[in-house]
N, C-alpha and C positions, 0 to 999 in steps of 0.2 A: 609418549609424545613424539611420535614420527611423522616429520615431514619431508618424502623423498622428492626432490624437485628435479623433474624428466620432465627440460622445454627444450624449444630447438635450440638451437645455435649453443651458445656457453651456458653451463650448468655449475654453480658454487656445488663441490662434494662434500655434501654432508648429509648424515642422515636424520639426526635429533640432536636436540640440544635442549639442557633445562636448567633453570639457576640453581645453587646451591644453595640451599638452605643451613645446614649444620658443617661450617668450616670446618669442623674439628673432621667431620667424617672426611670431607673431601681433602685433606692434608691427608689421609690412612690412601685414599684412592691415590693421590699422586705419588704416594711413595711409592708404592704398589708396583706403578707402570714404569718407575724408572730405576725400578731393581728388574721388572722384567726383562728391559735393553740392555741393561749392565751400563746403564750411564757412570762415570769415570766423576768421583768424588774430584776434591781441590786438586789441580795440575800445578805444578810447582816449575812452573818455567818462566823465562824472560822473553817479551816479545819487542826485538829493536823495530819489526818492520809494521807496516800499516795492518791495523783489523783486518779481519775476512767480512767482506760484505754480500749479506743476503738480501737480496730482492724480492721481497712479496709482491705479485703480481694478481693484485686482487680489489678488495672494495672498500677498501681506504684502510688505515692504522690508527688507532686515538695515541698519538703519539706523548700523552697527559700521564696514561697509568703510570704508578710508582714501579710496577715492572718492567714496565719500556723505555720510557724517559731518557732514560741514560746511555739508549742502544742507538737513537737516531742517527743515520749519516747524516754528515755534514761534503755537501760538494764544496771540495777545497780549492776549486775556481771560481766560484762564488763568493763576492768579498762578503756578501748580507743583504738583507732588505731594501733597496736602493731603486728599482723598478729598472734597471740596466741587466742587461744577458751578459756576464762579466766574463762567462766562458766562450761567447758566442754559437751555444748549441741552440738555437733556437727557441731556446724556453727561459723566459725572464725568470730571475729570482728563483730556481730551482737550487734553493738548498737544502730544504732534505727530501727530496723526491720531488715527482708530476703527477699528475692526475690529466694521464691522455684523454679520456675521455673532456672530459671539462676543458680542457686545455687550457689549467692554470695550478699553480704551486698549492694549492690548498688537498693535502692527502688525507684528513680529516675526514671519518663519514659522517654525513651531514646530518645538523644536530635536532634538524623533525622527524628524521626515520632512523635512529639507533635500533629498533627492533627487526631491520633488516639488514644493515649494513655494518654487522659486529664480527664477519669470519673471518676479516683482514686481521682483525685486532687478538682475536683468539690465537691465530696463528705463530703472529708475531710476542705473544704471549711466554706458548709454548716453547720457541726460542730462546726465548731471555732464560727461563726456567732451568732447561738444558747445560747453556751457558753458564749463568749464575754458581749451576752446581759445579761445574768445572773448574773456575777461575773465582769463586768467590768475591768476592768487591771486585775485584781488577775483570770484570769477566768484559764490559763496555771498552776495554784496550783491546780484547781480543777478538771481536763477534763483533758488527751492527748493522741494522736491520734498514734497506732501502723500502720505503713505501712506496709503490707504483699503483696509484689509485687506476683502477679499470672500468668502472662504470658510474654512469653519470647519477649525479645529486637527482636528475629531475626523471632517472629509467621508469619508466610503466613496471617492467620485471627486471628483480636483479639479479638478472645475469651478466657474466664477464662478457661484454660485445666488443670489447678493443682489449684481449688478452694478447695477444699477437704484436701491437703496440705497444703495449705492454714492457715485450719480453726485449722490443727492439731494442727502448729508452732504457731498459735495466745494460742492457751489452753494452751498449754507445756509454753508457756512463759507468762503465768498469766494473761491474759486481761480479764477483768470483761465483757466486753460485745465484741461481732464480729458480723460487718455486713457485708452481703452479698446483695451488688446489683445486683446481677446474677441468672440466672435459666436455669436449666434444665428438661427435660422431666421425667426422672425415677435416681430414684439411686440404687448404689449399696450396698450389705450387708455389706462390709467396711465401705463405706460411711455411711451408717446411725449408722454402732457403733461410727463412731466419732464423730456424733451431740449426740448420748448418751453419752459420752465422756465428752462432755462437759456441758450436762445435771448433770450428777454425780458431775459435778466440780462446780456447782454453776454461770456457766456462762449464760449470756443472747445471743442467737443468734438473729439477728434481719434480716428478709428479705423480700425482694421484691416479687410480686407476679407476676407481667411480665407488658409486656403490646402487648398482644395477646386480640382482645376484643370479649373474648370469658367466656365459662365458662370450666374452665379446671385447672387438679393438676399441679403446677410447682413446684420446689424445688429447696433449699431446705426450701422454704414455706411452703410447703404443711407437713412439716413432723412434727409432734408434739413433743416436746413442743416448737420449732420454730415461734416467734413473726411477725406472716405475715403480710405485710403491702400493700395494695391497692392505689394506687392513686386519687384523689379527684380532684374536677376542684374548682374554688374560692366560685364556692354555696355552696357547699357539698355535690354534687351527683358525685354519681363515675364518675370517666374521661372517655372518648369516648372508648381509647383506651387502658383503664386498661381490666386487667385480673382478673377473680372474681370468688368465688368457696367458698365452705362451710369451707373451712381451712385459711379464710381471717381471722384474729383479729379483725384489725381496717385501716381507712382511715386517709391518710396524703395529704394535699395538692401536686399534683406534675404537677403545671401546671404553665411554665415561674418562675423558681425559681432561685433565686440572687447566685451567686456562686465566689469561685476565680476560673481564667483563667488560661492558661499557656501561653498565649501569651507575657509577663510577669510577674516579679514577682510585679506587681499593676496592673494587669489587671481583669478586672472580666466578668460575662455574666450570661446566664438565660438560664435555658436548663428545657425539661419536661420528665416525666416519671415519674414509681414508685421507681428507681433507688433513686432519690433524694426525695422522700417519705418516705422511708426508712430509711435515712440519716436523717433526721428531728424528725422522732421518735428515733433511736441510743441515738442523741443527748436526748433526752425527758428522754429516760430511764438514760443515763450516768448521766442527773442533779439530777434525781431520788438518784440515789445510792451515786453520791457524799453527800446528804442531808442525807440518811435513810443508813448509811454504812451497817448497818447489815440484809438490805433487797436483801433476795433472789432472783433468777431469777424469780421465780414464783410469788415471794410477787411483783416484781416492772412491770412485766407482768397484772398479775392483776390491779394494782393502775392507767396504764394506758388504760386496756379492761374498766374496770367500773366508772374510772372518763369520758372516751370519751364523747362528745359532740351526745345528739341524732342524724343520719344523717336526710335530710328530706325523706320523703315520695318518695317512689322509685318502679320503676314496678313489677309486680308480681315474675317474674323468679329471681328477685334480693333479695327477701327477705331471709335472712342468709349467703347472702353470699358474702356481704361487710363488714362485721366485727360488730362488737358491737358499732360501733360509730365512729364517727369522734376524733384525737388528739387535748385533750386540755390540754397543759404542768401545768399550773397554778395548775387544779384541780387534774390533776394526781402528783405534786409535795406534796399538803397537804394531798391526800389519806386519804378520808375520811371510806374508806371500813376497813383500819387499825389503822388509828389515832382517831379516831372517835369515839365517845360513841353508838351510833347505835341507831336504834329506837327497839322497840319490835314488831312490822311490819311494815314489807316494801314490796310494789306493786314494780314490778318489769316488765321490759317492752321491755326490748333488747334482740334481739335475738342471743347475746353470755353475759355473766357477770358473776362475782364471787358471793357467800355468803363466809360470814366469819363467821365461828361456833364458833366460840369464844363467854361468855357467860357474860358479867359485869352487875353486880349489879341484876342480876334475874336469875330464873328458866325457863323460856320459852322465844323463840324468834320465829318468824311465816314469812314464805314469802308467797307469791300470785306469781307467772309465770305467765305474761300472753301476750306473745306478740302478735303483730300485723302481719295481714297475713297468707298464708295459708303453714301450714307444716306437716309432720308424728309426730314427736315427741319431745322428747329431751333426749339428752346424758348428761351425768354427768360423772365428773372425779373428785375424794377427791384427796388432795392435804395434806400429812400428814407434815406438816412444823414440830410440835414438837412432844413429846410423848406424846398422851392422858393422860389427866389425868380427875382421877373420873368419874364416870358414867352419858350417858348421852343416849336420842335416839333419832333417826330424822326418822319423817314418813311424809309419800309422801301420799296426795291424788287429787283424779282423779276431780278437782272442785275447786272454791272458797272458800271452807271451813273443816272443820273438818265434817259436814256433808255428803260429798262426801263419794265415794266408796275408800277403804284406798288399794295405788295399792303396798306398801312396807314399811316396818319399818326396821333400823338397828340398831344395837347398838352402838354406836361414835369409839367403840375399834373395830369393826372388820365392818366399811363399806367399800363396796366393794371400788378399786380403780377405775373401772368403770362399769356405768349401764346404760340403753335405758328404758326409758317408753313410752311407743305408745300412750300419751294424748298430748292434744295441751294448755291446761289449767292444772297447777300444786300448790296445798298449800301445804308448806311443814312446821311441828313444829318440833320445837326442844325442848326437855324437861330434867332437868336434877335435881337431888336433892335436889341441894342447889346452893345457887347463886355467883358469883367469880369463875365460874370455865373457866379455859383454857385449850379451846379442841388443842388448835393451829393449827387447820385444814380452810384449803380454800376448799369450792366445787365449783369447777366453772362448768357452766352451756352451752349448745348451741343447738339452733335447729335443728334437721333432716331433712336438707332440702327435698322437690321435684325437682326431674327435668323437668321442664315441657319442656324441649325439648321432651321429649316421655313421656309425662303424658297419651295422649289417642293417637298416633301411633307412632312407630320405627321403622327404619328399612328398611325392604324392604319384601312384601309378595305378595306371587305369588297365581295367579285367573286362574283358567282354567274352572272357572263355569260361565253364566249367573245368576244376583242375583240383589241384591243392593251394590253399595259401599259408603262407608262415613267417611268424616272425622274421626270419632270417640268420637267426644264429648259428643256426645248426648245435651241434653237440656243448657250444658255448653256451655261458648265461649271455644274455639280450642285455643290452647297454643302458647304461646311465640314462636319464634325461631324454628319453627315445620321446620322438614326435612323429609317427608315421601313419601316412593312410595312405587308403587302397579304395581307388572308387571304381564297384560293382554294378555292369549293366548288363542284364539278362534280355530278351527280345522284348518288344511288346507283348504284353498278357503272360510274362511269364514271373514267377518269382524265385529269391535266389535264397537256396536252404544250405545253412552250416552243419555241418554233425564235425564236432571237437574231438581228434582222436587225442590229443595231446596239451595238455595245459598246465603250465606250474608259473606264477606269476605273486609278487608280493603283495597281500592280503591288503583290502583297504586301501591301495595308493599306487597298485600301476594296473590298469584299466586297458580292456579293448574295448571299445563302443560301437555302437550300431546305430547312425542314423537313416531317416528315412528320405533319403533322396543326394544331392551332388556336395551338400556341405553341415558344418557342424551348427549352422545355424535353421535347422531341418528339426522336425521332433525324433526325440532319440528314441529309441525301437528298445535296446536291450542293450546292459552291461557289466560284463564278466570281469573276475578280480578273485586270486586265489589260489588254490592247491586243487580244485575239484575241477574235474571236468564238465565245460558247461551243458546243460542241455541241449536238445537239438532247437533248432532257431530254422522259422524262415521266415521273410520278410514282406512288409504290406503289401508292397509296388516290385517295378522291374529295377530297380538303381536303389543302391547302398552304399553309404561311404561308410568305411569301416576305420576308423581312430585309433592306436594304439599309443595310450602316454605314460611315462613309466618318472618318475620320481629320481632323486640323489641318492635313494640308500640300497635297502638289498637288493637284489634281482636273483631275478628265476629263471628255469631252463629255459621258458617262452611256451609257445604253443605252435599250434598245426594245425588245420582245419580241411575238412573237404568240402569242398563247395558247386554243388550243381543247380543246374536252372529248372524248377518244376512246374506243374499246372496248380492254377487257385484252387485249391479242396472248395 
């Protein structure tokens, strides 16, 4: 039961959903998923200060279910029900949440379309779930869930069209973290001053990265410093039908996840996507902050990029750009990147993660970069949490060591907030005067990915000579997910003949094609796939477009062809 819904503007990420039938099984699936994260059984702490508030920014909450009930915020400038704006924020009677779109306090999805407006309430399900197992009864002191209703009771399609409003009314009313199970293709300049907006305010956004299974920017994932999150299947290899791209973080299970229903208020079910990936990390981060009050969004961003779980070994085109790991709540709750004494080197192996320049008990600390796979380079972004203090300097060399070629040195007080190195292997030292010093800076780290969708061709290029034509790889296998043509014009009255000196290509699933004339909606002529070299080919007419599309999994050395213009036999 797959419904992937790709409409313009806002898109709810999910990819299926279906009720549960046999509870008993779905309690085996929920456990399942939350031993996969390493969610953190009862937490035995005291909390004097206020919950950590999450902000669903989505299509309502049935704030009824016996799962959620007790999560509600309550705006605590709001005296009650009274038709007076007690806060004076422009929205009457906002206490526990709005519904921008509607523009009025009712975050409820409305009760003639529950069969389309139930992914707010899954979401916030989810949450509780998290929660619950953390804090057990006490878990509603720790955790509560803002409903930010985004589309309207009476939408034709629902999509999130005021996510953006949304995310304002969740900042303006204090919520420590806001997720976003939604995506779009581009934003606008508004729009991104408000995830700055909420950048400046110390807030965590958290979102989805689609489930399009492709490689592509969605948003507001894709926007930095936004906590993107990918969906995962129960191994740890990205899901079939997640969305992946070098602005991933990290991977949350989103495959059959336990939720509450709306069918009532004790109903539940398992729905997939990174929607509910998303929702599972929210949670991760919120138990974060409830534990480390005075961790930033960045500090609690971090704690969950470099505690993640390595993922396994994944294909080429994937590397960088499933995130720094899979979510493990456990290790990302004790944060060993900040609670931690550190070592004075650390091998360092993911292709996204933090350093923490902070300096205890020495003068020098030393990393190694060195991941696995093939990239350009790496990006770097300092993260200045506090004021520098004392002098200190970090240099970058192009090697495993201080023997390397030295490709930059900074001084702790003026490194840049971002820099590119074009090595694939990096040591970096740290050195400073005297030992206790607190730089209070995070650098976090990520690879430059490739695309090898056009690593060796793109595009489309046009031949009006006799020559050689070829893949492009040369001595390489030919790329992942390759989309390439070559369109072939011979003179008039003449036609254009291939003879194949060279062909090795994966059997059944990457494909050259031969249509008859400027495009692939032309009658196709002939199509070659395999280990054999194909026969000699020439074609109807004077023009060929020649197609070459190659798949996610093996690949082959490619091929070569010669190709000259003859007369009609």
């Amino acid at each position: 039961m797959s419904n992937l819904k790709n409409q313009s503007g806002f898109t709810l990420a999910f990819v299926c959903v279906y009720t549960v039938l046999n509870l008993l099984s779905a309690d085996v699936v929920a456990s399942q998923e939350l031993r996969q994260i390493s969610a953190p059984k009862i937490l035995h702490a005291s909390n004097s200060r206020k919950p950590v508030v999450i902000a669903i920014v989505d299509d309502g909450v049935n704030s009824s279910h016996q799962d959620i009930k007790d999560f509600i915020w309550n705006n605590p400038l709001e005296t009650g029900i009274n038709n007076i704006d007690d806060d004076g924020n422009g929205h009457v009677d906002d206490l526990h949440g709005w519904d921008v779109s509607d523009d009025n306090n009712n975050t409820e999805p409305p009760a003639n379309r529950l069969a389309d407006y139930y992914h707010g309430t899954r979401l916030a399900g989810i949450i509780t779930r998290v929660a619950r197992l953390a804090y057990a009864e006490n878990a509603p002191d720790f955790i509560r869930i803002m409903p930010v209703k985004a589309i309207s009771d009476t939408a034709d399609k629902v999509v999130v069209m005021e996510g953006f409003i949304g995310i304002q009314y969740a900042i303006d009313m204090g919520a420590d973290i806001i997720l976003c199970s939604w995506t779009i293709s581009q934003m606008t300049p508004s729009q991104e001053r408000i995830l700055n907006s909420a950048t400046e305010k110390g807030i965590l956004v958290v979102a989805s990265a689609g489930n399009f299974p492709q490689e592509m920017d969605q948003f507001p994932a894709a926007y930095k410093p936004v906590l993107a999150v990918a969906a995962i299947d129960a191994s740890g290899y990205k899901a079939a039908e997640a969305t992946y791209g070098q602005y991933v973080d990290i991977g949350a299970p989103g495959i059959d996840i336990y939720s509450a229903d709306l069918a009532s208020d004790t109903a539940y079910t398992v729905s997939t996507g990174s929607s509910y990936s998303a929702a599972l990390t929210a949670a991760a981060a919120g138990i974060i902050k409830s534990v480390h009050h005075d961790y930033s969004a960045t500090e609690i961003s971090a704690c969950l990029v470099n505690a993640a779980t390595d993922a396994p070994n994944t294909e080429s085109e994937l590397i960088g750009k499933v995130g720094g790991g899979n979510l493990n709540i456990a290790s990302a709750l004790k944060c060993d990147l900040l609670t931690g004494k550190g070592q004075p080197h650390s091998n360092l192996f993911k292709s996204k993660d933090f350093l923490n320049l902070s300096n205890p008990k020495r003068k020098r600390s030393s990393w190694l970069i060195k991941p696995k796979g093939e990239f350009k380079g790496f990006r770097f972004t300092a993260h200045q949490l506090n004021k520098t203090k004392g002098k200190g300097v970090l240099k970058f060399y192009a090697g495993d060591s201080e023997q390397a070629k030295l490709l930059a040195e900074y001084a702790l007080g003026h490194l840049p907030e971002k820099f590119y190195l074009p090595h694939t292997e990096v040591f970096i030292v740290l050195e400073s005067k005297r030992k206790n010093l607190d730089f209070g800076s995070l650098l976090e780290y990520e690879i430059e990915t490739i695309d090898f969708r056009t690593l060796y061709c793109k595009g489309q290029k046009n031949i009006d000579q006799p020559g050689i034509l070829i893949d492009g790889s040369g001595d390489q296998d030919y790329s992942a997910a390759s989309n390439c043509k070559w369109l072939i014009t011979a003179p008039e009255g003449k036609l254009v003949h291939f003879e194949f000196t060279e062909f090795d290509t994966e059997p059944g699933t990457d494909f050259i094609y031969f249509f008859n004339g400027a495009g692939t909606h032309e009658d196709a002529m002939a199509g070659f796939s395999g280990p054999d070299i194909p026969p000699l080919f020439t074609s109807w007419h004077n023009q060929v477009l020649v197609w070459f599309v190659t798949n996610r999994q093996l690949q082959g050395k490619g091929w070569k062809a010669n190709i000259s213009f003859v007369d009609p036999e």
